[in-house]
C-alpha positions in Angstrom: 0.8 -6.2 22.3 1.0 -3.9 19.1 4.6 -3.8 17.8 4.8 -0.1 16.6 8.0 -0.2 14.8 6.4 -1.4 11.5 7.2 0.7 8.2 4.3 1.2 6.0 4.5 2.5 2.6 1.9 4.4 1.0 1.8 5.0 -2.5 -0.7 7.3 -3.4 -1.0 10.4 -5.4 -3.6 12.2 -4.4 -2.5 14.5 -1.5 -5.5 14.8 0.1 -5.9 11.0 0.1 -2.4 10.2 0.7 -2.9 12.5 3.6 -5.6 10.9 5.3 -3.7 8.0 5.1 -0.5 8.7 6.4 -2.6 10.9 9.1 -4.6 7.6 10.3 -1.7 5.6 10.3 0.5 7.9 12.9 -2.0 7.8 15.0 -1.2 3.6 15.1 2.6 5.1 16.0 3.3 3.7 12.4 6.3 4.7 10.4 5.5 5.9 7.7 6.9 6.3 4.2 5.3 7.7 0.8 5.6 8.5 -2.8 3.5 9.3 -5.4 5.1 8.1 -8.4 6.1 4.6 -9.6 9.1 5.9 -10.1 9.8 7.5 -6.7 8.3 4.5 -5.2 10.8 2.0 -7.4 13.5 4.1 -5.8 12.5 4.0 -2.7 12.2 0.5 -2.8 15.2 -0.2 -4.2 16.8 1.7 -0.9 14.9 0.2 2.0 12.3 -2.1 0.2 13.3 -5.4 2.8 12.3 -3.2 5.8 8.8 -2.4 4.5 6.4 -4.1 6.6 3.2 -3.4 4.5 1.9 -1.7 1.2 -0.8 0.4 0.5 -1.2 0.9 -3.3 -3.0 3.2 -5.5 -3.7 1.8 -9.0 -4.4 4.7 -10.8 -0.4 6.9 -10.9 0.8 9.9 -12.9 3.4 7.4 -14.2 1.6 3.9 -15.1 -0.5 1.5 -12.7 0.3 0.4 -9.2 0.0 -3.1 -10.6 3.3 -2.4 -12.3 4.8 -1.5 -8.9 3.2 -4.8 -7.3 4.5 -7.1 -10.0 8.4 -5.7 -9.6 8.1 -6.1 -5.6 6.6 -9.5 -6.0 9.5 -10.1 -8.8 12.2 -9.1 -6.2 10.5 -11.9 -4.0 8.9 -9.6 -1.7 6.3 -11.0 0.5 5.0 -8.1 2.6 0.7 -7.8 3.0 0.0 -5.5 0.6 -3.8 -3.0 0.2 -5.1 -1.9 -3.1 -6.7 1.7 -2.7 -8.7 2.1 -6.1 -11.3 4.2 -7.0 -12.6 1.3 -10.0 -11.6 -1.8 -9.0 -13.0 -4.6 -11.8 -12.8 -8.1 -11.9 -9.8 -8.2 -13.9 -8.0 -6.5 -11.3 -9.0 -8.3 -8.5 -8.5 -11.9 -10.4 -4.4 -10.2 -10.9 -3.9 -9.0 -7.3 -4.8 -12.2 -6.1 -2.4 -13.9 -8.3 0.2 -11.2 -6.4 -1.1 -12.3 -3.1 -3.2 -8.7 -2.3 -4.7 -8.9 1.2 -7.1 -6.5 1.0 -9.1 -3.8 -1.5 -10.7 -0.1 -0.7 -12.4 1.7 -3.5 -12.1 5.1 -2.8 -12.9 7.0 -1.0 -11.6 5.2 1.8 -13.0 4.8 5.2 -10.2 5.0 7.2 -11.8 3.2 10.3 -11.7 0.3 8.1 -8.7 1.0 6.7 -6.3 1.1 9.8 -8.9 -1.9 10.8 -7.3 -3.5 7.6 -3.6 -2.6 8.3 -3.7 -3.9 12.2 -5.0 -7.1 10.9 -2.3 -7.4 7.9 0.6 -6.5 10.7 -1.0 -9.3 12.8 -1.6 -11.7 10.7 
């Protein structure tokens, strides 16, 4: 059985893409919360971060990188499955996320089959 009651946090800043997203995800009966600023998402965090089930990052923010916003969750010891939504994602990045313990990547644009494919398997796992 699918528990439905996870939180999923998208930070994204693109509305059109952040809108697909959050769009695929309530059709999964997700919660869903979303910024699109590191520092919107910091305070969010900061509010309700240990009820966030699962991440799904953009890199590329108004504000700085969504590596930034990785490295302070992982820094406040949070182990949630995160996704990396990127529309370059190089070797350099992929050789830091795994360091932060990233479960999966997307380059954009997204498929959002596989993406809600991606977030049923990181709730699951």
């Amino acid at each position: 059985m699918i528990n439905n009651n996870y939180v999923v946090f998208v930070l994204e800043d693109s509305p059109y893409q952040r809108n697909q997203i959050v769009d695929t995800l309530k059709r999964c009966d997700r919660k869903i919360l979303f910024a699109d600023s590191i520092r919107e998402a910091k305070d969010i965090y900061k509010t309700i971060g240990s009820d966030i089930d699962l991440f799904i990052l953009d890199l590329k923010l108004p504000d700085g990188n969504g590596m930034d916003f990785l490295q302070y969750m992982r820094n406040s010891s949070n182990t949630s499955p995160i996704i990396i939504t990127s529309a370059t994602i190089t070797d350099k990045i992929r050789e830091k996320a795994k360091e932060l313990k990233v479960n999966t990547f997307f380059e954009k644009p997204v498929i959002m089959d596989n993406l809600e494919q991606a977030v049923r398997g990181a709730l699951h796992a």
